[in-house]
N, C-alpha and C positions, 0 to 999 in steps of 0.2 A: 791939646788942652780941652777943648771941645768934647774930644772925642771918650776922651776920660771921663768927665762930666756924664754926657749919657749913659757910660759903663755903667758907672753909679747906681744911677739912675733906674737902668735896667735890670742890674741883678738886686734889687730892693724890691725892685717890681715881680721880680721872679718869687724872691722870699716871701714876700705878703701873699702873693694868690698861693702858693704851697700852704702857707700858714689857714689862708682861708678856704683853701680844699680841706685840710684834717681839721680843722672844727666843723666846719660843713659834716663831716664824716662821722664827727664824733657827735654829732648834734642828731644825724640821722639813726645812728648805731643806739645812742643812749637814751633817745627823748623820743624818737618815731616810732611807731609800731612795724614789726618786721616778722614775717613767718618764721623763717629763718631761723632769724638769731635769737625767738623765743622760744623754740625749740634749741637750741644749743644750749640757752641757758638754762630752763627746764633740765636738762639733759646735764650738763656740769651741778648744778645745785638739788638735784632731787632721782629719787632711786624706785622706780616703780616694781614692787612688790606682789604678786598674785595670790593672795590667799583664799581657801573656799567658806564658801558660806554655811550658814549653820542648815542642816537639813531637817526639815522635816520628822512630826514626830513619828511614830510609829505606834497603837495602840491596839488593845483588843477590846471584843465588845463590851466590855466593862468601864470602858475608859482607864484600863490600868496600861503605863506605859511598856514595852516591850522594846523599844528602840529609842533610845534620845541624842541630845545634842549638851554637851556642857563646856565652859572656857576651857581652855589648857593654855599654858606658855609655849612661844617656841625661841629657842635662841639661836639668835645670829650672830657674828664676828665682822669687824673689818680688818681684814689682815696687815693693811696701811698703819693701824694705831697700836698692832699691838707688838710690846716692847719686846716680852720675853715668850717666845711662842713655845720652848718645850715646859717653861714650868707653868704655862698654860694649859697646855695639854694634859701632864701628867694630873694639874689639881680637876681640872675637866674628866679628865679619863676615870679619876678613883669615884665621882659622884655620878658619872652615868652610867657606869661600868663596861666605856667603851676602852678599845685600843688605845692607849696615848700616841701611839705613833700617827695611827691614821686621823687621828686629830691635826697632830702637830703639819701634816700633809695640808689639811686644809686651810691653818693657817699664816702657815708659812710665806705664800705669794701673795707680795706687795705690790702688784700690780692690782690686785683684786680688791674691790669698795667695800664686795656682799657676799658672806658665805653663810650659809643653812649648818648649824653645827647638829642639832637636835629639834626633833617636830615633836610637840604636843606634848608637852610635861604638866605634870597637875603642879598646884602652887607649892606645894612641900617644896619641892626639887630645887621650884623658880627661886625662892627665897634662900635657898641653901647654897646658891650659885650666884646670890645677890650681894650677899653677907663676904663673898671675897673680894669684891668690889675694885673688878678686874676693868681696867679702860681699853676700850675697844670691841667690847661684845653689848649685848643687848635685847630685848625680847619682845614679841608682838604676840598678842593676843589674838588667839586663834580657835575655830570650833572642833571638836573633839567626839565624835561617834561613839557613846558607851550599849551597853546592853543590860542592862542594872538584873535583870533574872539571869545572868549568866550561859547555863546552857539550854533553858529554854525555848524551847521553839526555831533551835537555832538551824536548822537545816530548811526551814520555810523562810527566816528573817533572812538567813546569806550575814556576808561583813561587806566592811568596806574597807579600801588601801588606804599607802599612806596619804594620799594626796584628795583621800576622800570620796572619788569613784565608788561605785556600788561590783564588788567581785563575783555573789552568789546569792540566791534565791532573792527575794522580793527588792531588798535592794540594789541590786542590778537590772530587775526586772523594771523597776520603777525609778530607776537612777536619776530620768529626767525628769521627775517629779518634786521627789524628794530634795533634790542638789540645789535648785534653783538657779541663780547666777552668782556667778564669781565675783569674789571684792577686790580692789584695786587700793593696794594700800602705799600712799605717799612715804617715804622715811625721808626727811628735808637731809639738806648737808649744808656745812661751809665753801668759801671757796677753796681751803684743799680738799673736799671730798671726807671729810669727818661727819659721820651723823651729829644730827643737832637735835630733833627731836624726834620723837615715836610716837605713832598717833595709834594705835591695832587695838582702841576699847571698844567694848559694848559693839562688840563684832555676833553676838547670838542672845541680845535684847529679846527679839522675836525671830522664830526660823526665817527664811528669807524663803525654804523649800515648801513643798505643798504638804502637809501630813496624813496618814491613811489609817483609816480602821479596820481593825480586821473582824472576822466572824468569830475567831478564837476565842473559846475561853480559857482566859489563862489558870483557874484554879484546875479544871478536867484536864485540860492538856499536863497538868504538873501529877496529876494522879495517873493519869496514862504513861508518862512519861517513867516515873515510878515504878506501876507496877509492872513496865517492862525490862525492867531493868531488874526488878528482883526473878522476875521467870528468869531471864538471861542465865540469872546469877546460877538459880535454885537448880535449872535443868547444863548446864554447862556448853549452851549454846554458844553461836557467834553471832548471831545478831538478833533481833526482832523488832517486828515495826505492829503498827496498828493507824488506828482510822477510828475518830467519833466524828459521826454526819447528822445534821438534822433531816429529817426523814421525808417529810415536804416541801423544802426549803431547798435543799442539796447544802447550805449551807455548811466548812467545815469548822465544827467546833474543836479537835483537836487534832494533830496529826504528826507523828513522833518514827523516831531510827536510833534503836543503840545498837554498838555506839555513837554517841554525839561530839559534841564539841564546845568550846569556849568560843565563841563570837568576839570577844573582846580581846582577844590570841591567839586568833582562826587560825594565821599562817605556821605557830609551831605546831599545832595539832596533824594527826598522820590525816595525808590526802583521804584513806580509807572513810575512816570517822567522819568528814566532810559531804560523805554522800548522801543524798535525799534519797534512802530505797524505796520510797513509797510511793514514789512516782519514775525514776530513775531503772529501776531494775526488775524484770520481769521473770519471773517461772511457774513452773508449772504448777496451779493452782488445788489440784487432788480434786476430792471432794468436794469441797465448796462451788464447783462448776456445775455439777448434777443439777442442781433445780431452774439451771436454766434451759436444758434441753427435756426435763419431765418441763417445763411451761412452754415448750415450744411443740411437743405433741397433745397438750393442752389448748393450746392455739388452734392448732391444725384439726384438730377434734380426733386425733386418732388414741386418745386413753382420756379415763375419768378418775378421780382421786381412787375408787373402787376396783378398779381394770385388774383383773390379775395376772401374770407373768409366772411363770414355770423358770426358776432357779436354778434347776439342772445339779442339787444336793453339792454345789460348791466347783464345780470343774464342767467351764464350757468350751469347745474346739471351734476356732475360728481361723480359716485359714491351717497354718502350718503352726500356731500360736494357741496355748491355754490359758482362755481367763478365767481367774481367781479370785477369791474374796481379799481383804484386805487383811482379814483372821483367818486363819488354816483351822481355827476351830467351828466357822461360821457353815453347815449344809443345810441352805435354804432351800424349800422346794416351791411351794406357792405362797406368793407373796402381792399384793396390792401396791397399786403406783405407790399409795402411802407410805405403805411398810419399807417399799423400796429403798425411798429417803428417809424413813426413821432409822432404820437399820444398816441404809449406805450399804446398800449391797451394789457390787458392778457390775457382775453379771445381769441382775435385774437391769438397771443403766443401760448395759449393751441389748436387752433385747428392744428396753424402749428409742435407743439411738437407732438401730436397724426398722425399726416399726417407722421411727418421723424419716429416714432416706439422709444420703450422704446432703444434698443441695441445702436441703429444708434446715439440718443440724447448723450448717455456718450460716445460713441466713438469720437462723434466731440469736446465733451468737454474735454475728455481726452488728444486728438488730440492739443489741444488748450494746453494745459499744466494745466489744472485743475485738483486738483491731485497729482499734484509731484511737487519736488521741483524750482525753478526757475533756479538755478545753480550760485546763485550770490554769491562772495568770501566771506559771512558774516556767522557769526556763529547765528543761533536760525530760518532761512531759513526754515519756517513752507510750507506742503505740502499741504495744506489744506483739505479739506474734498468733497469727491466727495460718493456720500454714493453707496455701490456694489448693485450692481444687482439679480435677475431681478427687474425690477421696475412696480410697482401696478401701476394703471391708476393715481389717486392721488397724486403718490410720480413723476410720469411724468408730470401732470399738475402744481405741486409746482417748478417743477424745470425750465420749459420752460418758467415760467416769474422769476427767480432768487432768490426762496425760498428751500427749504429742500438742500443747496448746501454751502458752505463753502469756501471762495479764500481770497488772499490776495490782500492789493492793489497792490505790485507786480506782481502779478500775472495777475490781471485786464489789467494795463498797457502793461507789456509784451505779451498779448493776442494782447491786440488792434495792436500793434506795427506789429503783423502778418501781421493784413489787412491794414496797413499802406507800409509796405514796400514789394507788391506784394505777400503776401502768405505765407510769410515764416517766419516760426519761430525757434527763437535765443533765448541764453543764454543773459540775461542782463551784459554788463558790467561797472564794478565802478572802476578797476584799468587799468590806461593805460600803467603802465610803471613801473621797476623798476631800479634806479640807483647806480651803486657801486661809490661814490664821489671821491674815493682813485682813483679807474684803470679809470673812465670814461666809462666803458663797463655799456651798455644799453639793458634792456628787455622789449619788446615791445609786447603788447595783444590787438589778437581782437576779438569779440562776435563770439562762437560758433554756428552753424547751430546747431539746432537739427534736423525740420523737414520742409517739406514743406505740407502746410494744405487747403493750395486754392491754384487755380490757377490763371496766372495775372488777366485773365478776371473776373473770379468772386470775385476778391478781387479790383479790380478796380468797378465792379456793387457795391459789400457792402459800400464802402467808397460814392457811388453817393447816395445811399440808406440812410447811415447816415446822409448827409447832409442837405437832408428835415428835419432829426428833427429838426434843427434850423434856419428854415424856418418859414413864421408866422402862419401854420397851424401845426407845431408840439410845443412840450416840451419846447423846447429850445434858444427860442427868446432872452434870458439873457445871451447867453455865444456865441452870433456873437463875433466877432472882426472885427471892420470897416476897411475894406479893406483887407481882407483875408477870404477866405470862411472856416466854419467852420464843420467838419462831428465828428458826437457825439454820446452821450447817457445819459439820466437822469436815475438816480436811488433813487428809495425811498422806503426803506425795513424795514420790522417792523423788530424792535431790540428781539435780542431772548436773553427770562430769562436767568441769569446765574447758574439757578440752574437746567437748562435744560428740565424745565416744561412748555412749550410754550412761546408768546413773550408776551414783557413788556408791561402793556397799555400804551398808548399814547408815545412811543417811537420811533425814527426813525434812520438808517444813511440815512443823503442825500447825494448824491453822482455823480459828473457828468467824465466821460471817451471822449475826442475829440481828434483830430486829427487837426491840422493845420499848414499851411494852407490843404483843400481837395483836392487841384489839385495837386498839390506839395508838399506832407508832408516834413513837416521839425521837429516836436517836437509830441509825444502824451503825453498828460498830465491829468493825471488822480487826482481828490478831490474827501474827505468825510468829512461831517462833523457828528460826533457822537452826537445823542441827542439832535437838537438843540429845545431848548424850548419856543422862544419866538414868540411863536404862528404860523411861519410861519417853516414849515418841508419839502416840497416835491424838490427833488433835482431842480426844475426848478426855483423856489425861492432862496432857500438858495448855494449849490452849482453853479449854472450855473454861478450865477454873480461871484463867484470866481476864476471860470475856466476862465473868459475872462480877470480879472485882471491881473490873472499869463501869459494867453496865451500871450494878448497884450504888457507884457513888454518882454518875451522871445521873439516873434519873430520880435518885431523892433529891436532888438539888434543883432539878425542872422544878420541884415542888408538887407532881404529881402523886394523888392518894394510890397507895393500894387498890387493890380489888377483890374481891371477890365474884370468880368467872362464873357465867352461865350463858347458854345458845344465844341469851339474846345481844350477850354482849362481844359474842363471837361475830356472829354474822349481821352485816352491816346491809352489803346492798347484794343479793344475788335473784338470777333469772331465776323463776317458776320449775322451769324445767332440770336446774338443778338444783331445786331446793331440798328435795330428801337426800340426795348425795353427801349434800354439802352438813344441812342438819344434823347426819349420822356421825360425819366427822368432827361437828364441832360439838356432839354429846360424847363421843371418845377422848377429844382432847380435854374437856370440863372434869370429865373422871379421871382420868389419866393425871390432871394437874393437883388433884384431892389427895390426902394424906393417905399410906397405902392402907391404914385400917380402914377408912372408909369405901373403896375400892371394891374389899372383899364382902360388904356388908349387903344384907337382903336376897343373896343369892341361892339358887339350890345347887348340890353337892356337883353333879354335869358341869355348871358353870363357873364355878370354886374351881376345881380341876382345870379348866379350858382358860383360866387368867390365868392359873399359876403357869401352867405350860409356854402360854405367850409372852409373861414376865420374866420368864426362867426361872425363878424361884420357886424354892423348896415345902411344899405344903402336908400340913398335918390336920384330919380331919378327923372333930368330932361329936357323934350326934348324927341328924339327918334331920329333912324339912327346909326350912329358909335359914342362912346363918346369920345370928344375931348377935354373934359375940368376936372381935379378931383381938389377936396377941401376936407381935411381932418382934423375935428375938434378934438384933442386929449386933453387927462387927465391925462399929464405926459407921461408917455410911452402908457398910453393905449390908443387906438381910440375909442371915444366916437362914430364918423358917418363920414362915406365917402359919400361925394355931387357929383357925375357924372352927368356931363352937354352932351348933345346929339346934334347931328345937322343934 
């Protein structure tokens, strides 16, 4: 009896401390704080989401946008709520014009809380997909990479992926900049795992990324851009690129490759179209390389603008090898460093390359930045190919007129830019600036020195020296610009195999490098057109007229006046000791840039004769004494015959 009694007793005893362990349990579980179990619950009632932030804008020096950030939708599914998943699909599939199958794939597993159906639709879409008012999907507000100029500038800007990363050109470059940090976005739930709300607004208020300015300007880089696209067209090229640079600055103001591409549908475009040749791809530069090794036996003191050179009437033997002019109709016999580069002779080139020595030629070229890289903020920034030493007489005569040698058009231009802005050579720059939008705090960049390669005076002689070429006895007569004088260079280089077995037959880049205005650089701007095939190839044809296109809209928009040239406004700063050299040149080039009736005026009959002959143009004399009268009968641009009347 007893013994029952305590049973009782006992197991009542048992039941209450059980009963008072799970409230204890449940008092700690539900009422205490627990790492734990706030993490499980987190974790049961909420679904963490990674979405990227808005990035960064993108601008040129105008403050016009080039790169932005705008909302888009993205929609999501929870495959647990949805009832009828193929006629989900299919009504899903007709409005994005995806698969319905591979739809119906995603939504099918009911195991699954969160599926990604579609990224970044503009609102049209979202609202088109709202109005079916389908339970179980749903949409967060997410930032969206456009490029509102479309293919502008778009081999410098690069794109971005789906997930927002920067893939090519500045936005990859600048990817950590731009992107800033990533947003963590909540989507609550119930306790079966049903979304309850959506919080994904005002996710691109303000960028969250840094923004940057560039040196660009977007209206020249759209004329540039333009008018190589119409060369392309006109000469039935494959490609062409170009180069606008500030001239002291190194800054670049524009810098283009057709063809181009769509940034904002980077990935369908052909890989091809996606390449940045302007820094990316190198060949052989022609002509346009000459004025660097006439400035580098300039340098060396071994020639003066004056110097003259025996031509050898068109055919010189070097080696087992005959160089050749680049016209079979060209038999030069003596000619001045000057004439050399106005008239682009190579053989002239080759006598002055073997005059400065194999070592001295790649020192100035190296000197020059042939060779290495340019230093511009862009990723694929090719070195080009400067080939090592020593050099056989051959591999120095190919390269003193712009053969056996490799540069970018980067390069090209950043060269010229040397003897443009007194000697010295700079790192190009394309970022001006970059902005944190939140704090206001501003980083501000300017073009690095690297070296100095001339001195003023003789980089003030080269720039008088260029300007005969586009003089009416040089190259260049296609790439003046009325009312600014023009200092340049043609180039017309056979195209090399790409299978590295010599060059292609009947292949060319034409190519022309200027400076303008000569007295007062403000812009050098450098064109190539690759391959142009309709009939008409030598850079003095085909490029020149496209350098004065581009020149004549960038520099009436500098705002700079016309001129009217004379010595004084030639020559700026030169040594004593060459000042009559120099004088002489920049009174040739002053006439030379003169309308040709005035050219032929105040002369006597000896000297009348002795321009026409240098002109190559056809003269009709009549009278004797000083001529005081010219008439010139022309055939479009060309002069058919200048009539000097005498008295």
């Amino acid at each position: 009896m007893n013994f029952r009694k305590y049973r009782l007793f006992v197991v009542i005893g048992l039941l209450f401390s059980i009963w008072a362990l799970l409230l204890l349990r449940a008092f700690s579980v539900q009422v205490l704080p627990h790492e734990k179990f706030k993490v499980l619950k987190e974790k049961q009632f909420r679904r963490v989401v990674t979405l990227q932030p808005s990035r960064g804008i993108i601008w040129d020096r105008n403050n016009k946008e080039l790169a932005a950030s705008i909302t888009s939708y993205s929609l999501f599914a929870d495959p647990s709520l949805i009832e009828n998943a193929t006629d989900v699909s299919y009504k899903l599939g007709s409005l994005l014009k995806k698969n319905p199958k591979s739809i119906r794939r995603m939504i099918s597993d009911k195991d699954k809380k969160f599926v990604w159906i579609e990224r970044k639709m503009d609102e049209e879409m979202k609202d088109r997909i709202s109005s079916y008012k389908i339970r179980g999907i749903g949409f967060v507000e997410e930032s969206k990479r456009i490029y509102p100029n479309h293919n502008l500038l778009s081999h410098a800007l690069g794109f971005v992926g789906q997930e927002g990363q920067g893939l090519e050109g500045l936005e990859m470059k600048y990817n950590d900049a731009l992107s800033g940090n990533q947003k963590k976005l909540l989507v609550q739930k119930d306790a079966r795992g049903r979304p309850l709300i959506v919080s994904g607004k005002l996710f691109n208020d303000q960028p969250d990324g840094l923004s940057i300015q560039l040196t660009i300007d977007g209206e020249i880089q759209h004329t540039l851009e333009q008018e190589l696209r119409i060369a392309m067209e006109e000469h039935n090229a494959d490609s062409a690129v170009g180069v606008v640079m500030e001239a002291h600055t190194n800054e670049v103001v524009a810098m283009a490759s057709v063809p181009d591409f769509n940034p904002n549908a980077a990935l369908s475009a052909p890989e091809e179209s996606r390449k940045n040749r302007v820094i990316v791809e190198p060949f052989e530069p022609g002509s346009t390389l000459k004025p660097f090794i006439v400035a580098g036996a300039l340098r060396e003191g071994k020639l003066k603008p004056n110097s003259k050179y025996y031509c050898e009437k068109g055919f010189f033997k070097v080696k087992d090898r005959i160089i050749k002019e680049s016209d079979a109709k060209h038999r030069f016999e003596w000619l001045t460093a000057s004439e050399i580069l106005a008239k682009s002779s190579n053989i002239g080139m080759v006598k002055i390359g073997f005059q400065l020595g194999a070592t001295q030629t790649q020192s100035i070229l190296e000197d020059f930045g042939f060779g290495s890289k340019t230093g511009i903020t862009l990723g694929g920034d090719s070195k080009g190919i400067v080939p090592p030493g020593p050099w056989r007489e051959v591999k120095l005569a190919n390269v003193s007129f712009g053969h056996g040698i490799a540069t970018t058009a980067l390069q090209i231009t950043n060269a010229y830019a040397a003897i443009a802005n007194g000697g010295v050579l700079k790192e190009p720059l394309l970022v001006k600036s970059v902005l944190d939008s939140q704090t206001g705090e501003r980083e501000d960049f300017e073009s690095k020195t690297i070296r100095r390669v001339l001195s003023e005076e003789q980089a003030q002689t080269m720039l008088l020296m260029l300007t005969g070429v586009t003089n009416q006895q040089g190259t260049a007569v296609a790439a003046r610009v009325a009312g600014f004088p023009v200092a340049g260079k043609t180039g017309t280089a056979q195209k090399v195999d790409p299978s590295g077995k010599g060059y292609l037959k009947g292949a060319y880049i034409s190519s022309f490098a200027g400076i303008i205005p000569a007295h007062q650089p403000k812009y050098v701007i450098y064109v190539a057109v690759d391959n142009p095939k309709n009939k008409k190839y030598y850079g003095s044809e085909v490029a020149a007229p496209l350098f004065a296109k581009v020149g004549s809209y960038a520099i009436r928009k500098s705002g700079m006046s016309p001129v009217l040239l004379s010595q004084d406004n030639l020559i700026q700063k030169t040594k004593q000791k060459q000042k009559k050299i120099v004088e002489k040149l920049a009174a040739e080039v002053v006439l030379e840039s003169r309308p040709i009736e005035e050219q032929f005026l105040n002369l006597t009959v000896r000297e009348v004769l002795d321009k026409s002959r240098k002109m190559n143009v056809p003269v009709r004399i009549y009278g004797a004494g000083k001529s005081q009268t010219v008439h010139t009968e022309k055939d479009g641009e060309k002069i058919k015959e200048v009539r000097v009347f005498f008295q």
